[in-house]
C-alpha positions in Angstrom: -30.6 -150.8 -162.9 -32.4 -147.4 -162.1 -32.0 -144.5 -165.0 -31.2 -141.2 -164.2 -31.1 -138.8 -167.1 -31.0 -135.2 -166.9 -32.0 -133.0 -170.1 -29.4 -129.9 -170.6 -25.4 -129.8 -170.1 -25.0 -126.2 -169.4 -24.1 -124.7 -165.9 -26.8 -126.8 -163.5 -26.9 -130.1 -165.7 -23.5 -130.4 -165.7 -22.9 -129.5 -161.9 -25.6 -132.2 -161.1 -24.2 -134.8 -163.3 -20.9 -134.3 -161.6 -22.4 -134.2 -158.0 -24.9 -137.3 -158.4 -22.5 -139.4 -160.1 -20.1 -140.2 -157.4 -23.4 -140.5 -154.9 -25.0 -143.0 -157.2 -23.2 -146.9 -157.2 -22.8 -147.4 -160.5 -24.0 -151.4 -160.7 -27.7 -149.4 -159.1 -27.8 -146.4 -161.4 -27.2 -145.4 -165.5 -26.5 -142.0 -165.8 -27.1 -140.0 -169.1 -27.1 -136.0 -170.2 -28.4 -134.7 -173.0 -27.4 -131.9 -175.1 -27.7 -130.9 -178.2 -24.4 -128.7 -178.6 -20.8 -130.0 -178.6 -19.2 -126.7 -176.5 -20.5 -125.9 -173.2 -20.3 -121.7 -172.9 -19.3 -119.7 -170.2 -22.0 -117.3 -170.4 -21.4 -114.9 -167.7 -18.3 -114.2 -169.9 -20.7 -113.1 -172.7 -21.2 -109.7 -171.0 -17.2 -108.8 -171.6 -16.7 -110.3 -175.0 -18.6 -107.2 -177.0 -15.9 -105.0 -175.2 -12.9 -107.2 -176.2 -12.4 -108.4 -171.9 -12.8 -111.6 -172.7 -11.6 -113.7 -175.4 -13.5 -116.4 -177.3 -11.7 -119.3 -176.0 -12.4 -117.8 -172.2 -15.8 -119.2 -172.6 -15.4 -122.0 -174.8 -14.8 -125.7 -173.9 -15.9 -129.2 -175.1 -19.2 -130.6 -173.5 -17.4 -134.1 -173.4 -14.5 -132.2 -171.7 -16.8 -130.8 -169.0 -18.6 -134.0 -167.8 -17.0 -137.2 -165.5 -15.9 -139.8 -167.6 -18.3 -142.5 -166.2 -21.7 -140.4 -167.5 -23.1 -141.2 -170.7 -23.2 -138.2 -173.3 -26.0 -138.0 -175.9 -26.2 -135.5 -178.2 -29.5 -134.5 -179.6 -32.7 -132.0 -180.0 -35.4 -133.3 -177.4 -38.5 -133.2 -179.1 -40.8 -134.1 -176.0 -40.9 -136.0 -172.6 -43.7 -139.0 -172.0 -44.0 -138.3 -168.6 -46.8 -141.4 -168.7 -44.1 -143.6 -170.2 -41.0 -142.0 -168.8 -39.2 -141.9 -171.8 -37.4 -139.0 -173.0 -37.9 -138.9 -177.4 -35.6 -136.9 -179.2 -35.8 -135.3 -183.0 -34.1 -137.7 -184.7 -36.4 -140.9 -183.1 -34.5 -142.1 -180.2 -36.2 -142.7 -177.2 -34.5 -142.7 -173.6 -36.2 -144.0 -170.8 -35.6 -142.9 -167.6 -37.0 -143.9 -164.1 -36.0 -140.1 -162.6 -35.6 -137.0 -164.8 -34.2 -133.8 -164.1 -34.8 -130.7 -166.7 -31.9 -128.0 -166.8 -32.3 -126.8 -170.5 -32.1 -123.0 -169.3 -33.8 -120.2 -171.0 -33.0 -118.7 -174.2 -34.0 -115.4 -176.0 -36.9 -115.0 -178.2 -36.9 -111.6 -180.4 -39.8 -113.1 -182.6 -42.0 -112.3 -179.7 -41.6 -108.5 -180.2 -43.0 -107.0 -183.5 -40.2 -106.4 -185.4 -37.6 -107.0 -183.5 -36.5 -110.4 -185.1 -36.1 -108.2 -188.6 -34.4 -105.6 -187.0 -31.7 -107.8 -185.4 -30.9 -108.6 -189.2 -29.2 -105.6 -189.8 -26.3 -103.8 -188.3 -28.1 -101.4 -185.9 -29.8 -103.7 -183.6 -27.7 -106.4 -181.7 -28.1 -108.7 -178.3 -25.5 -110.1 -176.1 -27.2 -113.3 -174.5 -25.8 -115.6 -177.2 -22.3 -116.0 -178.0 -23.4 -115.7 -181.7 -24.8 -112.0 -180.3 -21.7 -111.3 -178.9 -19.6 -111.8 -181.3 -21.8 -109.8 -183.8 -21.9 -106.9 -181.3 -18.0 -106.9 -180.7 -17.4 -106.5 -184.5 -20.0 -103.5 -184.5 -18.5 -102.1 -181.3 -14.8 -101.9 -182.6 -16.0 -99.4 -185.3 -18.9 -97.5 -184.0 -18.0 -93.6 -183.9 -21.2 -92.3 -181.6 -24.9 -91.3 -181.7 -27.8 -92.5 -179.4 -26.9 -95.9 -177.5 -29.9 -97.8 -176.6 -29.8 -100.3 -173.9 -33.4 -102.0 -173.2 -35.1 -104.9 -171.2 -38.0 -106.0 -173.5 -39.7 -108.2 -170.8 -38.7 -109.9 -167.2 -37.6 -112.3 -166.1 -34.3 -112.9 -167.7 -31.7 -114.5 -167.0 -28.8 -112.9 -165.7 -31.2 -110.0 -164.8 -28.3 -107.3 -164.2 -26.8 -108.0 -167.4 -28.3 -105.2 -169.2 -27.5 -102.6 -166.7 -24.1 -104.0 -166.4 -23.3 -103.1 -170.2 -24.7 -99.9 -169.7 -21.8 -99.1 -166.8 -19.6 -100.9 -169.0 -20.4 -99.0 -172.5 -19.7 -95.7 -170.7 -16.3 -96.8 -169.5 -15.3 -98.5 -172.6 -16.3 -95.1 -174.4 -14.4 -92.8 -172.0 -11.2 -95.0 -172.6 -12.0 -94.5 -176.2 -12.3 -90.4 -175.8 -15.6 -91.3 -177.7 -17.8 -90.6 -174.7 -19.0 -87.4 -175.7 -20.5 -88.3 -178.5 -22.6 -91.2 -177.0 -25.6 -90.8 -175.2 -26.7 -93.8 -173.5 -30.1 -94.8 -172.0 -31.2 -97.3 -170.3 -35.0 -98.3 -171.5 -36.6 -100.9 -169.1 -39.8 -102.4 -168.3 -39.4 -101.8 -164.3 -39.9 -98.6 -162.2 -36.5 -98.3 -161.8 -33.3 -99.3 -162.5 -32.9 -100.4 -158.7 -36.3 -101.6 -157.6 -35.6 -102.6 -153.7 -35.8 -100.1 -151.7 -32.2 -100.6 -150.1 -30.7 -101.0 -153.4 -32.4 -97.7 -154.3 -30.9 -96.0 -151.5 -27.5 -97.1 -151.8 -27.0 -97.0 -155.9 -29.8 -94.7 -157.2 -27.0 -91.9 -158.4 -25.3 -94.8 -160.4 -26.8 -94.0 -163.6 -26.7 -89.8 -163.3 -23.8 -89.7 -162.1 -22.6 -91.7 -165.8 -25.0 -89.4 -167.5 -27.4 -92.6 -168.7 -30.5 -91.6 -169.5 -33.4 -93.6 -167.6 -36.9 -94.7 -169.2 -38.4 -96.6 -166.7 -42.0 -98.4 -167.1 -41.3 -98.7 -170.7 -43.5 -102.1 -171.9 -42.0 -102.4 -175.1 -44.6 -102.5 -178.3 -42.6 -103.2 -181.4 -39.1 -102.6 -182.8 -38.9 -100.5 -185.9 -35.7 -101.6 -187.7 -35.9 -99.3 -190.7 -36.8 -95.8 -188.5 -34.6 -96.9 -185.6 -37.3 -96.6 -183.1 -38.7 -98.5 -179.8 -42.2 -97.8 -179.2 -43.8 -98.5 -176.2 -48.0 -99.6 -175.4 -47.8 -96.3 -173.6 -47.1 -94.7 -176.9 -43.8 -93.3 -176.2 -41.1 -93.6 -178.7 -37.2 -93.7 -177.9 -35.1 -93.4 -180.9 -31.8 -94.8 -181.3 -28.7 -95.5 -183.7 -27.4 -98.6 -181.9 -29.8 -100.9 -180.0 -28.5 -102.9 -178.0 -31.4 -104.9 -176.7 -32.2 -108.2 -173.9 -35.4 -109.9 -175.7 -38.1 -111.8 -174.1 -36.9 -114.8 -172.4 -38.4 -118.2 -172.8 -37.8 -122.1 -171.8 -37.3 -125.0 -174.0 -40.7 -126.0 -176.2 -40.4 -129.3 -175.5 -41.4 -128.5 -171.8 -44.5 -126.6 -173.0 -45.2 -129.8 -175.2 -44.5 -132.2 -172.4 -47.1 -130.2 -170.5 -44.9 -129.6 -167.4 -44.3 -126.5 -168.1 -46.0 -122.2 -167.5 -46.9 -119.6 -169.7 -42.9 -119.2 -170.5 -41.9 -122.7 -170.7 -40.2 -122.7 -167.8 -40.9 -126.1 -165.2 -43.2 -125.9 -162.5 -41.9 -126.7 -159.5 -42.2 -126.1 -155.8 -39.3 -123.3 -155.0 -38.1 -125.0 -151.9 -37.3 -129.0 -153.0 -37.4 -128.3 -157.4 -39.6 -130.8 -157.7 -41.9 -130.8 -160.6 -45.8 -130.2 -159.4 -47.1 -132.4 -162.1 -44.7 -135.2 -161.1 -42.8 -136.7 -159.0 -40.3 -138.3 -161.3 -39.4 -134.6 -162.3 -36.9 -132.3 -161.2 -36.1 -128.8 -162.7 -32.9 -126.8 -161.5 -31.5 -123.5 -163.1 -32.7 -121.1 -165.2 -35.4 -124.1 -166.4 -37.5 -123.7 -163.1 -40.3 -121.1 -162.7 -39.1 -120.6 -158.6 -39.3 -117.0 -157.9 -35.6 -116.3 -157.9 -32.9 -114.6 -160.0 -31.9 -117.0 -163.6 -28.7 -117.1 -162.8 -25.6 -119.3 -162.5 -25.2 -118.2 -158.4 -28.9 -119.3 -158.5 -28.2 -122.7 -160.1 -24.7 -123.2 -157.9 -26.8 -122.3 -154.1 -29.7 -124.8 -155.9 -27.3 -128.1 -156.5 -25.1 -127.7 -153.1 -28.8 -129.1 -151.6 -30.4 -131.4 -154.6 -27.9 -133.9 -154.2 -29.1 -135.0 -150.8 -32.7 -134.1 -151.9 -32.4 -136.3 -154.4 -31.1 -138.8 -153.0 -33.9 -138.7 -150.0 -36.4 -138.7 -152.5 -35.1 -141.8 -154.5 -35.0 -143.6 -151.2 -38.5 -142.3 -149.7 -37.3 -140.3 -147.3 -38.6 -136.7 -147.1 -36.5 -133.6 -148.4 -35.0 -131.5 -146.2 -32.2 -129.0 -147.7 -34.4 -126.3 -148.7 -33.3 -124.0 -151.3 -34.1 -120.3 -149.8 -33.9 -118.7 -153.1 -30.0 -117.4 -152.6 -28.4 -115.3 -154.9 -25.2 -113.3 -154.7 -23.8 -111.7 -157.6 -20.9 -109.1 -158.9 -22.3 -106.2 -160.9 -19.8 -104.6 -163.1 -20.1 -100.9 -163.2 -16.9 -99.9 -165.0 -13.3 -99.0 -164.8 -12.3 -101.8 -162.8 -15.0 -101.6 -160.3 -18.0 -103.5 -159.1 -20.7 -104.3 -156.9 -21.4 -107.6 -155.1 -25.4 -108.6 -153.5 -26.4 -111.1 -151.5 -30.0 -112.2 -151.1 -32.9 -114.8 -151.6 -36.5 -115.5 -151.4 -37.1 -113.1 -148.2 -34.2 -110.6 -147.7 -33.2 -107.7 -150.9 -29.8 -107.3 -151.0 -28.1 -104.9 -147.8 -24.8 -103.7 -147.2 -22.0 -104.9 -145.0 -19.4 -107.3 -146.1 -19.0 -110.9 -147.8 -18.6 -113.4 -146.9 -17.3 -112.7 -143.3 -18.4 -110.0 -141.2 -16.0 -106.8 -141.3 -13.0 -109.0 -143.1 -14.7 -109.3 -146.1 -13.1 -109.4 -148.4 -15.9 -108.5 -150.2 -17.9 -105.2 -150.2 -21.3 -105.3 -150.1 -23.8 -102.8 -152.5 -20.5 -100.9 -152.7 -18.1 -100.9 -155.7 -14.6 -102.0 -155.2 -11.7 -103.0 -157.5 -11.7 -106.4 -155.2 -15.2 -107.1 -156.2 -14.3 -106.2 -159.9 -11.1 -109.0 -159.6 -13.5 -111.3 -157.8 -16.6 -111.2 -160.7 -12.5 -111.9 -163.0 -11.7 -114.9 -160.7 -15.0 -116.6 -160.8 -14.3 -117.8 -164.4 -11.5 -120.2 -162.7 -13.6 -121.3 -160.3 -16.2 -122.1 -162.6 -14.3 -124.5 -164.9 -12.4 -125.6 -162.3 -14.7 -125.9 -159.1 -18.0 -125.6 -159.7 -18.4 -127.5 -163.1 -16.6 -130.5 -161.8 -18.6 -130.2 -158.5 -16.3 -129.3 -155.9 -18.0 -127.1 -152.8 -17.3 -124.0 -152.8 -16.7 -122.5 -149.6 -19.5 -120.2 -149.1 -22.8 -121.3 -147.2 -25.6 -122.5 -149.6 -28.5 -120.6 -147.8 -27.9 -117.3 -147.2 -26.4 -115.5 -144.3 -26.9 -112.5 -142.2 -23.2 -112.5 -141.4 -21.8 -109.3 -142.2 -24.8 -107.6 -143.4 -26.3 -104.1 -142.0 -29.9 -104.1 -141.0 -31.3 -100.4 -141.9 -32.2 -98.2 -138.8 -35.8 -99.0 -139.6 -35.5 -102.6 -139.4 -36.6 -103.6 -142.4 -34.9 -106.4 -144.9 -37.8 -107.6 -146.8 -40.7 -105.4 -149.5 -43.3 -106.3 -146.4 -41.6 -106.9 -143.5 -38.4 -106.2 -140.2 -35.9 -107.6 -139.0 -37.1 -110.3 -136.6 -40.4 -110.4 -138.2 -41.8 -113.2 -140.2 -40.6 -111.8 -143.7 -43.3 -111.6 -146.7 -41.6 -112.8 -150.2 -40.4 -110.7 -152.5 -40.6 -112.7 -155.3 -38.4 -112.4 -158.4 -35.4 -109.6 -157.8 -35.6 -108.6 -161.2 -32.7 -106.0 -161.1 -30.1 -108.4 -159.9 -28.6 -111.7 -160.9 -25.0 -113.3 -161.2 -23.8 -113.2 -165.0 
């Protein structure tokens, strides 16, 4: 009997538990998740609960609910992985072994890596949204906050959901307009990039977004510490940006345990080749999500384009043969810009995102780098599919790798940071201004 156990029930552990399953005759294989919370989130709804969109039952459901009845559940803290031994050992002293592991324990946000910042966030000034916990704090500080100087910053990238900050910016100024409270807000967006579009396309098409909201941009701002008590962020440049409400995205980070199972980079995150997600430092190893250091967007489109191929990766690995169903780094994602509008993008490893139509060419239904109200009720709809299609592993129907269908080339050719249409493409690397949330 061959062990498969996969570390993390969130949005990629519990999609590959729920693809491999089926694939894997059940007198050959044992399959086990572990998790160390009893509620799987919906986390791209964490975005809409601070502005009472969501409710807190939208994005709440049992782990146990979430998984096939035929995998084992064990819920724990992992303390480490023995790669030598293959045996996973948690906190509390139990040790699982496993003859294939596969590491989707995401990425989490760590304010005690900016001076100050984890004291600030202990008063009422200084909030996050990447945690339900956050949320829920910001929500309660949202509903009675009269004005003053809104803060939105990016301490460090990558993050995951990598829009997501931007995306409450938009959102803030609607919600304040609604409110007849906008005039007494002024909003800035304080980031770590050039810009708050950084592909040149991108640029093109949605650089008025933020003047045309009257946001205030502070690009290349490399955050230095958080002062809590004068309600300041000041920057190794030496600037300073006061605020009365920060609303703030810390540094993200992967689980320790990956860091002390030494599979993992300077973040924690699993090191892995981009194209098949299989560990470098073994071959027993898989990482998929927000866990893996491949140069894409952490986000759950990311994780969802990722599984469609691992399962017959995986299973061609298992059996010796080679991998072919390589992951091109595909992302698309709705960004919410307000008043019942958004954006969609579509990209990966090579292309930035361009405009046209998703996913078929002139029908649509979707508009690319444009905002429509059908994008707005499509980023609404995905929460259906999510619990009920992509959790349980059903295919979407949408291509895993990413399509030129419908997309508009720019009269100069070019798609990629170094590189044109019909040329062999240079990588972009990370899209750090985009990402499904």
């Amino acid at each position: 009997m061959r062990r498969l156990v996969v570390l993390g029930a969130g949005t990629a552990g519990t999609m590959v538990v729920n693809r491999l399953r089926p694939r894997l005759p059940e007198h050959e294989w044992h399959v086990t998740v572990v998790e160390q919370s009893d509620t799987h989130r919906y986390q791209p709804g964490y975005l809409f609960l601070p502005f009472g969109s969501m409710r807190p039952k939208d994005v709440s459901k049992p782990v146990r609910a979430t998984l096939r009845k035929d995998v084992d559940l064990v819920t724990g803290t992992i303390d480490r992985v023995d790669t030598d031994g293959r045996t996973v050992l948690l906190q509390d002293g139990r040790e699982l072994p496993y003859d294939y592991l596969v590491i989707a324990t995401g990425t989490t946000p760590r304010p005690a890596e900016t001076p100050g910042l984890e004291e600030a966030m202990a008063g009422g000034d200084v909030h996050e949204f990447f945690t339900y916990a956050g949320a829920m704090r910001l929500a309660a500080r949202l509903a009675d906050w009269r004005g003053g100087r809104l803060v939105v910053h990016v301490a460090e990238m990558p993050i995951k959901c990598p829009v997501a900050p931007l995306e409450f910016a938009f959102l803030a100024d609607s919600f304040f307009r609604e409110r007849g409270l906008r005039d007494q807000v002024e909003i800035t967006y304080a980031t770590p990039l050039p810009g708050a579009f950084t592909k040149p396309v991108s640029a093109e098409y949605l650089g008025t977004m933020l003047t045309e909201r009257r946001i205030a941009l502070e690009p290349d701002f490399v955050v230095e510490s958080v002062d809590g008590d004068e309600h300041v962020l000041r920057s190794y440049d030496e600037r300073e940006v006061p605020f009365d409400l920060l609303v703030t995205i810390p540094v993200n980070m992967g689980a320790d345990y990956v860091a002390r199972s030494g599979l993992g980079d300077e973040l924690n995150y699993v090191r892995v080749d981009k194209q098949t997600l299989l560990s470098v430092d073994d071959d027993r190893v898989f990482a998929v999500g927000d866990a893996a250091n491949t140069p894409a967007s952490k986000a759950g489109s990311v994780a969802h384009f990722q599984v469609d191929g691992f399962t017959e990766n995986f299973l061609a690995h298992v059996e010796g043969r080679p991998m072919t169903d390589l992951f091109d780094g595909h992302a698309n994602c709705f960004i919410e810009s307000g008043a019942g509008k958004a954006l969609l993008i579509d990209f990966n490893y090579d292309t930035e995102p361009l405009p046209g139509t998703y996913p078929l060419p002139k029908v649509g239904p979707m508009k690319l780098l444009r905002e429509s109200r059908i994008n707005h009720l499509g980023k609404l709809a995905f929460r259906h599919l999510y619990w009920h299609v992509l959790l349980p592993g059903r295919r979407m129907p949408v291509p895993a790798h990413m399509s030129m269908a419908g997309k508009q080339v720019p009269p100069n050719g070019r798609t990629t940071a170094g590189g044109t249409a019909g040329e062999t493409p240079t990588p972009v690397g990370i899209v750090p201004s985009f990402g499904e949330d």
